[in-house]
NULO-512222 format. One record per residue (C-alpha): residue in three letters; x, y, z. Coordinates in nm, 2 decimals, always signed. Layout:
<recs>
<rec><residuo>ALA</residuo><c1>X</c1><c2>Y</c2><c3>Z</c3></rec>
...
</recs>
This chain:
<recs>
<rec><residuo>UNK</residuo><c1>+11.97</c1><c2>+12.08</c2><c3>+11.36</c3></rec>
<rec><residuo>UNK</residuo><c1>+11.89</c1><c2>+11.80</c2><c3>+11.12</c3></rec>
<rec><residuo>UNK</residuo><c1>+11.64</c1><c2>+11.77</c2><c3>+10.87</c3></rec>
<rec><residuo>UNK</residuo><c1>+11.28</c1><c2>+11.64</c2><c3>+10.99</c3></rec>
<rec><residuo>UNK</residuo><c1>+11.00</c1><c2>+11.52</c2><c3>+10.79</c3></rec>
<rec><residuo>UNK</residuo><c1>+10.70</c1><c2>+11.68</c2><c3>+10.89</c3></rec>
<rec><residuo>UNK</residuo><c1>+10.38</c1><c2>+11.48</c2><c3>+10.74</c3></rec>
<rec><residuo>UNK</residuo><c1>+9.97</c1><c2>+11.44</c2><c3>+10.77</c3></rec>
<rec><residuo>UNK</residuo><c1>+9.75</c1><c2>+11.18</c2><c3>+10.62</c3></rec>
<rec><residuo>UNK</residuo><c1>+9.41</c1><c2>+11.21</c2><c3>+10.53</c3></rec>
<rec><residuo>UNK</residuo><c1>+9.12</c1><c2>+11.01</c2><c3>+10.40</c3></rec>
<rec><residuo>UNK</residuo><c1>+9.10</c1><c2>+11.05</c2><c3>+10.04</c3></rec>
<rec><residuo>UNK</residuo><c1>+8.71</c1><c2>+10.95</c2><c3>+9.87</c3></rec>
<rec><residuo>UNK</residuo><c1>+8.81</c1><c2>+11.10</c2><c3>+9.51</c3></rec>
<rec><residuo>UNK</residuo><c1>+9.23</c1><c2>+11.04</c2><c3>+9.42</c3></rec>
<rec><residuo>UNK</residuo><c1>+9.09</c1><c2>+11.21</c2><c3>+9.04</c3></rec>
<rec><residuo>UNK</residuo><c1>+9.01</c1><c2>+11.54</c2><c3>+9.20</c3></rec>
<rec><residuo>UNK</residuo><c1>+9.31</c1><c2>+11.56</c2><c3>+9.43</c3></rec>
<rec><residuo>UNK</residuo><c1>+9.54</c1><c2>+11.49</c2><c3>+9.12</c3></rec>
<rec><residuo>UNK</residuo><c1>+9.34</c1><c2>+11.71</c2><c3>+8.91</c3></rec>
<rec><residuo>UNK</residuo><c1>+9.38</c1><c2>+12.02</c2><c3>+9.21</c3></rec>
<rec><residuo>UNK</residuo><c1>+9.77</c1><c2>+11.90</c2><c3>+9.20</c3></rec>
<rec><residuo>UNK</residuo><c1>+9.81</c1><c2>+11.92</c2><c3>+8.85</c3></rec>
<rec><residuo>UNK</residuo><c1>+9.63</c1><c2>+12.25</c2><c3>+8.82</c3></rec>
<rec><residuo>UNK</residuo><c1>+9.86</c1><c2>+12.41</c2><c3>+9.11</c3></rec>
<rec><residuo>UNK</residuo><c1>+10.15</c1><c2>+12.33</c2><c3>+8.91</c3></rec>
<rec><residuo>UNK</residuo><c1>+10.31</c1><c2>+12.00</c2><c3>+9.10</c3></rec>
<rec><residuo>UNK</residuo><c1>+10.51</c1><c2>+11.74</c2><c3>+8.89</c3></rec>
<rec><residuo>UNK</residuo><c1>+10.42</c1><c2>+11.35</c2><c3>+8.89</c3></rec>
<rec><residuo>UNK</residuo><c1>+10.77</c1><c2>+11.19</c2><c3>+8.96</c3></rec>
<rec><residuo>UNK</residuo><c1>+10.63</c1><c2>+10.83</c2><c3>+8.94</c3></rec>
<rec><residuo>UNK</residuo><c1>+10.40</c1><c2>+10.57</c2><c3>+9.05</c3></rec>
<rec><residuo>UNK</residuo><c1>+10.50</c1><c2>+10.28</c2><c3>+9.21</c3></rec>
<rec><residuo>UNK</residuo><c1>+10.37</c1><c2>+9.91</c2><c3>+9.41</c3></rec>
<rec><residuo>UNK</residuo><c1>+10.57</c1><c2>+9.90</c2><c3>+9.74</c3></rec>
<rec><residuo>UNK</residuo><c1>+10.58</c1><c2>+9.65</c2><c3>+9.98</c3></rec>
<rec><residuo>UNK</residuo><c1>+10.57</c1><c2>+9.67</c2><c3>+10.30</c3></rec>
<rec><residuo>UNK</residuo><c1>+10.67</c1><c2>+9.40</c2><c3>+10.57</c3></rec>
<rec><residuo>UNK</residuo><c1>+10.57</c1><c2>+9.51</c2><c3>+10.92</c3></rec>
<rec><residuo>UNK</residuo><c1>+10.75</c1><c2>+9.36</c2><c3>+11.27</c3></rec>
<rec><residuo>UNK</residuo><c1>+10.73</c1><c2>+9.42</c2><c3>+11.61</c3></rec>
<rec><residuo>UNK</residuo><c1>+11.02</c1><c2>+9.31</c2><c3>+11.92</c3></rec>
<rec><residuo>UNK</residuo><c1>+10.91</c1><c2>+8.98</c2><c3>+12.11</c3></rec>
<rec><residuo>UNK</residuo><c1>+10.95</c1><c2>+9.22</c2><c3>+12.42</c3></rec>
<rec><residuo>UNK</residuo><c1>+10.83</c1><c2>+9.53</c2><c3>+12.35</c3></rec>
<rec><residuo>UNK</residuo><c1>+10.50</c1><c2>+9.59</c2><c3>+12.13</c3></rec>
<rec><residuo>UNK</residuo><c1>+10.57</c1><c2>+9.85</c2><c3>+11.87</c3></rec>
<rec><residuo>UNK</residuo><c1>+10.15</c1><c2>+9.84</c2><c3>+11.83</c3></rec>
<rec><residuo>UNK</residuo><c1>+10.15</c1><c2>+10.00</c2><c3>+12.16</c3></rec>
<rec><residuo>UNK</residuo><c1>+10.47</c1><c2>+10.22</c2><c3>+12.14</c3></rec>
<rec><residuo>UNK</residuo><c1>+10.37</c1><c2>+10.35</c2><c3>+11.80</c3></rec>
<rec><residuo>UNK</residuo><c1>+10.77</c1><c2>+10.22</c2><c3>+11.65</c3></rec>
<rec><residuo>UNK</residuo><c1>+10.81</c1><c2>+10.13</c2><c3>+11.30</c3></rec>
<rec><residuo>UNK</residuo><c1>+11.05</c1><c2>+9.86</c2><c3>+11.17</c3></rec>
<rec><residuo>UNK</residuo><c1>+10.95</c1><c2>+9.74</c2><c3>+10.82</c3></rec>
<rec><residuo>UNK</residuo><c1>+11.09</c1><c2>+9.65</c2><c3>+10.54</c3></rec>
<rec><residuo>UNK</residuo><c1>+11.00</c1><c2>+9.78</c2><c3>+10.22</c3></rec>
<rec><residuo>UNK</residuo><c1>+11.03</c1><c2>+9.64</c2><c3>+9.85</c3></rec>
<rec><residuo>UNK</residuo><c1>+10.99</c1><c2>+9.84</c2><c3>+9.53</c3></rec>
<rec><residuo>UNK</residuo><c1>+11.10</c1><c2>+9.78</c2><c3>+9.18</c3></rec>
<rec><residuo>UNK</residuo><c1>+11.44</c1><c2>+9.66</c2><c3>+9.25</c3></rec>
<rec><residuo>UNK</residuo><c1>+11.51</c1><c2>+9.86</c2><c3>+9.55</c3></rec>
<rec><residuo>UNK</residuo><c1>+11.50</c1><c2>+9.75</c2><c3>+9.95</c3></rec>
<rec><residuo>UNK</residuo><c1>+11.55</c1><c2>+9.93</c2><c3>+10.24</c3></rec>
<rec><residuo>UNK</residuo><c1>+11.48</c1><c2>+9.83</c2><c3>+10.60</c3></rec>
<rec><residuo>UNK</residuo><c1>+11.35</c1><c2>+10.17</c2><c3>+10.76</c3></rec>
<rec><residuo>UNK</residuo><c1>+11.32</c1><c2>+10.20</c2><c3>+11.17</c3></rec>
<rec><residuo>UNK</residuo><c1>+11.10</c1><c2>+10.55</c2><c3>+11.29</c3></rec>
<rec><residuo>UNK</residuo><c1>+11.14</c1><c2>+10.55</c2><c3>+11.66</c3></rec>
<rec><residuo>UNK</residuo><c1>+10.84</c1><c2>+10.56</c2><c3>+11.94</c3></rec>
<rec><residuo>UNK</residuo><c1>+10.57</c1><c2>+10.84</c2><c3>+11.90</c3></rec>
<rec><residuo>UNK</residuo><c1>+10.58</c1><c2>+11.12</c2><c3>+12.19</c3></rec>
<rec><residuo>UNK</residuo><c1>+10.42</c1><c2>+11.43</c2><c3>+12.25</c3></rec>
<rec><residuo>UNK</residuo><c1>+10.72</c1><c2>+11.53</c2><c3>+12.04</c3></rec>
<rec><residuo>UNK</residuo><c1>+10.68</c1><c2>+11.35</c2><c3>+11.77</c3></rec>
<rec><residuo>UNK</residuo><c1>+10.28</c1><c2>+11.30</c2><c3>+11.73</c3></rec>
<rec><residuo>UNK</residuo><c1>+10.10</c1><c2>+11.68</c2><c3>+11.75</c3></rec>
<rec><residuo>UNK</residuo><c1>+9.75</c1><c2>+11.77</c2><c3>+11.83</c3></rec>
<rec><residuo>UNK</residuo><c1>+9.71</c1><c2>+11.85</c2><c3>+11.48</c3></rec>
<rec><residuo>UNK</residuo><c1>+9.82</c1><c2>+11.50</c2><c3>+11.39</c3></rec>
<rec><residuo>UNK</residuo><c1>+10.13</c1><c2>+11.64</c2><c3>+11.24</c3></rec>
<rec><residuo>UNK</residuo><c1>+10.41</c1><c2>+11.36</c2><c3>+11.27</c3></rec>
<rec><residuo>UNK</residuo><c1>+10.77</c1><c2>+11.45</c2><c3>+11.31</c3></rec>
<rec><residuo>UNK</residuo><c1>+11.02</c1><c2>+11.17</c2><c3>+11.32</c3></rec>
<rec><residuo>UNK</residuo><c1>+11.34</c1><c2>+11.12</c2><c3>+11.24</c3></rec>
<rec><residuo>UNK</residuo><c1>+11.42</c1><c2>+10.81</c2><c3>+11.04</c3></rec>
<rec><residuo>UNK</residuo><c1>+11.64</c1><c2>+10.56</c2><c3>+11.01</c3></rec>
<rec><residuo>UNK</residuo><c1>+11.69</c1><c2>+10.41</c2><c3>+10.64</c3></rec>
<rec><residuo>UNK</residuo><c1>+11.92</c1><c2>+10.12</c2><c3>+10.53</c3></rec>
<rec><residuo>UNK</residuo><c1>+11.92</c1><c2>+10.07</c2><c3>+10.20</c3></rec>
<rec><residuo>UNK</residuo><c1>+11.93</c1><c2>+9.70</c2><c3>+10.04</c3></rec>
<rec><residuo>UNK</residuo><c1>+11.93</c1><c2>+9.66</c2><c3>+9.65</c3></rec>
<rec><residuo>UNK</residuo><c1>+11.71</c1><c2>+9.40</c2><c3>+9.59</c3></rec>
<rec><residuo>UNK</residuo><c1>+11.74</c1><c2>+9.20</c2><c3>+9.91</c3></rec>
<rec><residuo>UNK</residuo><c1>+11.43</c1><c2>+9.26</c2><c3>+10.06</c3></rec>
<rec><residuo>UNK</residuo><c1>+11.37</c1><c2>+8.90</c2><c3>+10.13</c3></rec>
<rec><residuo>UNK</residuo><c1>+11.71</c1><c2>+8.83</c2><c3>+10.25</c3></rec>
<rec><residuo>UNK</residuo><c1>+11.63</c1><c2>+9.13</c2><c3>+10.55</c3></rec>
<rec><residuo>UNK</residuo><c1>+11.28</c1><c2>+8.95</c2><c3>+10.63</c3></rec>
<rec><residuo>UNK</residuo><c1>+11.41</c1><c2>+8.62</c2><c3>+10.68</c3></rec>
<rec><residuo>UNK</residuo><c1>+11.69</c1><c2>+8.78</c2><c3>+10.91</c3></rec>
<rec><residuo>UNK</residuo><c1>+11.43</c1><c2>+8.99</c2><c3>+11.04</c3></rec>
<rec><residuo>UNK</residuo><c1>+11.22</c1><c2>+8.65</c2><c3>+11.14</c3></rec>
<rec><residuo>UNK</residuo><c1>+11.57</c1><c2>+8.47</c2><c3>+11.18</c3></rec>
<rec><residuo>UNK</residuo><c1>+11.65</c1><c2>+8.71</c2><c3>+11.51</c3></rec>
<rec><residuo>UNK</residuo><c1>+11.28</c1><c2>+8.63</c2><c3>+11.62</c3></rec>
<rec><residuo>UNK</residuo><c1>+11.12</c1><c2>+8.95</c2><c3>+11.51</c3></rec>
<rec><residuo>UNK</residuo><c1>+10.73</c1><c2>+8.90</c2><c3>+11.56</c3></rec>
<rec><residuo>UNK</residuo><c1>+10.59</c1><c2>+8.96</c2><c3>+11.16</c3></rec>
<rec><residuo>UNK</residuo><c1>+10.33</c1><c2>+9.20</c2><c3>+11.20</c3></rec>
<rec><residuo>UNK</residuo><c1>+10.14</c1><c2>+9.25</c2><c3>+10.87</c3></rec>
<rec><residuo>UNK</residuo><c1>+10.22</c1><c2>+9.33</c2><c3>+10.49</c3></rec>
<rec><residuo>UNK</residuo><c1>+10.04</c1><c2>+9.65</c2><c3>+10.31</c3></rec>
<rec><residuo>UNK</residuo><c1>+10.08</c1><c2>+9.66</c2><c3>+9.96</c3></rec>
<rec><residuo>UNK</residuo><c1>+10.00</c1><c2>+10.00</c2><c3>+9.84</c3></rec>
<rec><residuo>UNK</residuo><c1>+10.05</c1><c2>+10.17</c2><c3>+9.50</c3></rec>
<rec><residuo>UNK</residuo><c1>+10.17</c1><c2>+10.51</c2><c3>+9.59</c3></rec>
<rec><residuo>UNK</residuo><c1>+10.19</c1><c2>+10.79</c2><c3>+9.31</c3></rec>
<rec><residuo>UNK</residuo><c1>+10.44</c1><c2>+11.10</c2><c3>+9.44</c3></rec>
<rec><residuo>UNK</residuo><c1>+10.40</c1><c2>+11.46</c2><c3>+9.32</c3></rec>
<rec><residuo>UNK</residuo><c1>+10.68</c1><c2>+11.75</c2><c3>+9.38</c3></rec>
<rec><residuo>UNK</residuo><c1>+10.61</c1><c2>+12.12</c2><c3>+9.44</c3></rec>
<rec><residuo>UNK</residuo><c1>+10.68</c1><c2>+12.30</c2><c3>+9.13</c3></rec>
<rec><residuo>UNK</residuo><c1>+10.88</c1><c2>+12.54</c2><c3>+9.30</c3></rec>
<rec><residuo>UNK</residuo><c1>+10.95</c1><c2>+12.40</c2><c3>+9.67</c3></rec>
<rec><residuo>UNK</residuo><c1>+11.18</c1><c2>+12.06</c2><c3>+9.64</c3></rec>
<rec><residuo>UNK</residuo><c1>+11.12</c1><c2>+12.00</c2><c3>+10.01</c3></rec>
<rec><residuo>UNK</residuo><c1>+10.73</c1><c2>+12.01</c2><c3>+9.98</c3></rec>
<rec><residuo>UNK</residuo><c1>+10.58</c1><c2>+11.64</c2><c3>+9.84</c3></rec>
<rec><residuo>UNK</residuo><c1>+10.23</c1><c2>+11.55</c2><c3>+9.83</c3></rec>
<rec><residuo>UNK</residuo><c1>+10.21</c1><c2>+11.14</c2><c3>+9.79</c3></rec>
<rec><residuo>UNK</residuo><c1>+9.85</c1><c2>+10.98</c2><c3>+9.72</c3></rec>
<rec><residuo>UNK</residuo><c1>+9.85</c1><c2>+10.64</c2><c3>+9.83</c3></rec>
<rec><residuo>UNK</residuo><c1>+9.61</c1><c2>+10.32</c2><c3>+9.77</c3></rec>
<rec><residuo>UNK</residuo><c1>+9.64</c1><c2>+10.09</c2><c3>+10.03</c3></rec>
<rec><residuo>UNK</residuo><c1>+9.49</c1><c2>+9.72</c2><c3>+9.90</c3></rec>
<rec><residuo>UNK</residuo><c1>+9.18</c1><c2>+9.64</c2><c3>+10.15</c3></rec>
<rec><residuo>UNK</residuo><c1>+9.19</c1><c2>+9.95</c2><c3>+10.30</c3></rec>
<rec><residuo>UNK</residuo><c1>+9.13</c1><c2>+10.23</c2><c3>+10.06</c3></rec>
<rec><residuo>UNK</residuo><c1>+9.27</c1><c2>+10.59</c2><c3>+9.90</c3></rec>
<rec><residuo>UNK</residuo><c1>+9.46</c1><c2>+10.86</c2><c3>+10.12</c3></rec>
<rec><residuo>UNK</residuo><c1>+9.69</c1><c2>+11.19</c2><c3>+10.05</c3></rec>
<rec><residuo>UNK</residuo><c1>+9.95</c1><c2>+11.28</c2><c3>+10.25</c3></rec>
<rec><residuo>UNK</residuo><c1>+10.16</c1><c2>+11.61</c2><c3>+10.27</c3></rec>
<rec><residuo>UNK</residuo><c1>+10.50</c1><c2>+11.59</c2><c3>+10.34</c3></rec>
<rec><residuo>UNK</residuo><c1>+10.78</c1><c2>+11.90</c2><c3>+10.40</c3></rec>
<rec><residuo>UNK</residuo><c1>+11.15</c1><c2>+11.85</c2><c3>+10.51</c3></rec>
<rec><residuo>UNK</residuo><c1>+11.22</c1><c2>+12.15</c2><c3>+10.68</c3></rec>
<rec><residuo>UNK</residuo><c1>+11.53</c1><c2>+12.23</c2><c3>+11.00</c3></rec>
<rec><residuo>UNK</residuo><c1>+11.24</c1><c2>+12.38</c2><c3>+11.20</c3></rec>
<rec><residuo>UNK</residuo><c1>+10.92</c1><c2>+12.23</c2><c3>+11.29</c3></rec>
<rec><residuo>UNK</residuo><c1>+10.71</c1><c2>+12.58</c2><c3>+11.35</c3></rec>
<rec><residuo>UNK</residuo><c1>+10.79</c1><c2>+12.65</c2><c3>+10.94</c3></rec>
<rec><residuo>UNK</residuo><c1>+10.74</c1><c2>+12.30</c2><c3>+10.85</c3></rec>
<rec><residuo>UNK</residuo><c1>+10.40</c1><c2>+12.26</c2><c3>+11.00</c3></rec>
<rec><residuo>UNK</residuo><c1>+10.28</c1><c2>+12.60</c2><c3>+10.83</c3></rec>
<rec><residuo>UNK</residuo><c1>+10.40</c1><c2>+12.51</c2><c3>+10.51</c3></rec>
<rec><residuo>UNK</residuo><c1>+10.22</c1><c2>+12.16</c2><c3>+10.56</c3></rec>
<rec><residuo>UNK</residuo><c1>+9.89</c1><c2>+12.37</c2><c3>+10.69</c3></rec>
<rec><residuo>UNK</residuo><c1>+9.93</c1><c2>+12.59</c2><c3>+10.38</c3></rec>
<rec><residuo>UNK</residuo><c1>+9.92</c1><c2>+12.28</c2><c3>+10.12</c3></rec>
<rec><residuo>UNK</residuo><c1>+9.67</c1><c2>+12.13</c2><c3>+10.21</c3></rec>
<rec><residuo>UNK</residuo><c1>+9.42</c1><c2>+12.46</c2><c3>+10.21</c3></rec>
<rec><residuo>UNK</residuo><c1>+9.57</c1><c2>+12.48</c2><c3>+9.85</c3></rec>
<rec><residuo>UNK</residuo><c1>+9.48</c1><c2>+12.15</c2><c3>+9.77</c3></rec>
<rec><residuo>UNK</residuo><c1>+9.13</c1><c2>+12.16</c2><c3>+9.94</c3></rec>
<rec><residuo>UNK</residuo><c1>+9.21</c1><c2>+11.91</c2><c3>+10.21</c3></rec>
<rec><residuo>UNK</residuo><c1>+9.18</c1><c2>+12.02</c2><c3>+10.51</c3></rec>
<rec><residuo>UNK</residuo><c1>+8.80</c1><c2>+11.92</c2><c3>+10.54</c3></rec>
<rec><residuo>UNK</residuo><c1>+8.92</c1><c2>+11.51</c2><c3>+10.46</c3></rec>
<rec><residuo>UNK</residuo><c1>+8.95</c1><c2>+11.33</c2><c3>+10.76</c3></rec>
<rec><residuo>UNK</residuo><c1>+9.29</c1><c2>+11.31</c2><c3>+10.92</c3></rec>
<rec><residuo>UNK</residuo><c1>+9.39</c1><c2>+10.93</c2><c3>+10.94</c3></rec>
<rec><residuo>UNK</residuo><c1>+9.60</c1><c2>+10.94</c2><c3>+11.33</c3></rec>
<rec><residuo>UNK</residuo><c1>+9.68</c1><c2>+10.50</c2><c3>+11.23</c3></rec>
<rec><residuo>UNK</residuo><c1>+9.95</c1><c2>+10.41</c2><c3>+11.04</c3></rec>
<rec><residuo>UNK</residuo><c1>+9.87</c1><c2>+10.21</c2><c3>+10.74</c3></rec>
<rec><residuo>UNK</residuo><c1>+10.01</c1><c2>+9.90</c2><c3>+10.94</c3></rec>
<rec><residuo>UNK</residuo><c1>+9.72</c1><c2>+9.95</c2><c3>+11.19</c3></rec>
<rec><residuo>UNK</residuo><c1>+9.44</c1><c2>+10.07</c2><c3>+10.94</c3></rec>
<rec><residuo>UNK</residuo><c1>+9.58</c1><c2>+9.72</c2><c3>+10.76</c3></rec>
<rec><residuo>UNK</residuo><c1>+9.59</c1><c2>+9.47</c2><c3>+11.08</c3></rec>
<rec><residuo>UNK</residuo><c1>+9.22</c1><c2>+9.61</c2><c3>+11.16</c3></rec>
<rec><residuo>UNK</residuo><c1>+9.10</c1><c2>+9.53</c2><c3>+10.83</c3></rec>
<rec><residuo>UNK</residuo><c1>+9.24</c1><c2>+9.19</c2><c3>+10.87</c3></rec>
<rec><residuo>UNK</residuo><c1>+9.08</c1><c2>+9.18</c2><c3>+11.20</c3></rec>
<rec><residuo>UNK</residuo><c1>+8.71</c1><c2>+9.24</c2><c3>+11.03</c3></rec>
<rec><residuo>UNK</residuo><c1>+8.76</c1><c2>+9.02</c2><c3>+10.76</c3></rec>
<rec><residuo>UNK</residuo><c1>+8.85</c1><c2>+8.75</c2><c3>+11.00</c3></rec>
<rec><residuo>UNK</residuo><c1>+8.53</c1><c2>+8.80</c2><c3>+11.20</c3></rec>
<rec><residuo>UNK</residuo><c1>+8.34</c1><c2>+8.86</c2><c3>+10.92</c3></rec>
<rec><residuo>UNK</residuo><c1>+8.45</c1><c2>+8.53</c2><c3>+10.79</c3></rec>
<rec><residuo>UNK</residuo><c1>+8.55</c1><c2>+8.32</c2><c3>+11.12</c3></rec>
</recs>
């Protein structure tokens, strides 16, 4: 069996405390960083409504052009665990070279997120990340994230994190950040329209 990676996102109202629990529990920043992220959809099928993902993304020199395949009952838990396989093709720097393909082949351009995303490893557990995210517009979330062969593992592992962390009372966010981003531009535009 191939790897998986087994995540959950939550609402995040203090990133200072979250670090400060992370830091305390022994995990390792590996780096900040401003990503991104170009969001499209097929002209015949509505990734919106099939819960697909085909973005590319643009970070300090690097590119890749990332496809995570429709959510099932497979793929999308009760819990709001996600488990997909990915699909990454890495660029360089052309990011903007794959979005004008992208538009080029008549890709519908969904959305951009710009997010500043700060990563921190398990001290002892390489497969275990913990990622805090700020999403421009939108706001502040953590996510867990384990690679693991076996899903049952994975999701306990995830379960277990996130009581050490003291997150399992936040929210859990079921949108990706491309929908929590086109409904923010949605309000705006009503707001201001």
């Amino acid at each position: 069996m191939s790897v998986i990676e087994v995540e959950r996102k939550r609402e995040l109202a203090d990133p200072a405390g979250v670090t400060a629990r992370l830091v305390a529990a022994g995990y390792h920043e590996s780096g900040t960083s401003v990503e991104v992220d170009t969001y499209y959809s097929r002209p015949d099928r509505d990734f919106l409504a099939t819960v697909e993902c085909l973005r590319v993304r643009r970070r300090d020199g690097f590119a890749e052009i990332t496809y995570k395949p429709a959510s099932t009952k497979d793929t999308h838990s009760a819990a709001d665990i996600i488990a997909k396989r990915e699909t990454n093709v890495v660029l360089a720097e052309q990011a903007t070279a794959a979005n004008t393909l992208l538009d080029t082949l008549g890709m519908v351009r969904l959305c951009q997120v710009d997010k500043t995303r700060t990563t921190y490893r398990h001290p002892d557990n390489e497969t275990i990340t913990v990622v805090i995210d700020l999403i421009v517009g939108v706001g502040a979330f953590v996510e867990v994230e384990v690679m693991a062969d076996d899903l049952a593992e994975a999701t306990s592992r995830l379960a277990e994190v996130e009581r050490q962390l003291d997150l399992a009372d936040r929210p859990v966010v079921r949108l990706p950040y491309r929908d929590l981003v086109l409904q923010h531009d949605q309000r705006s535009a009503l707001h201001h329209g």
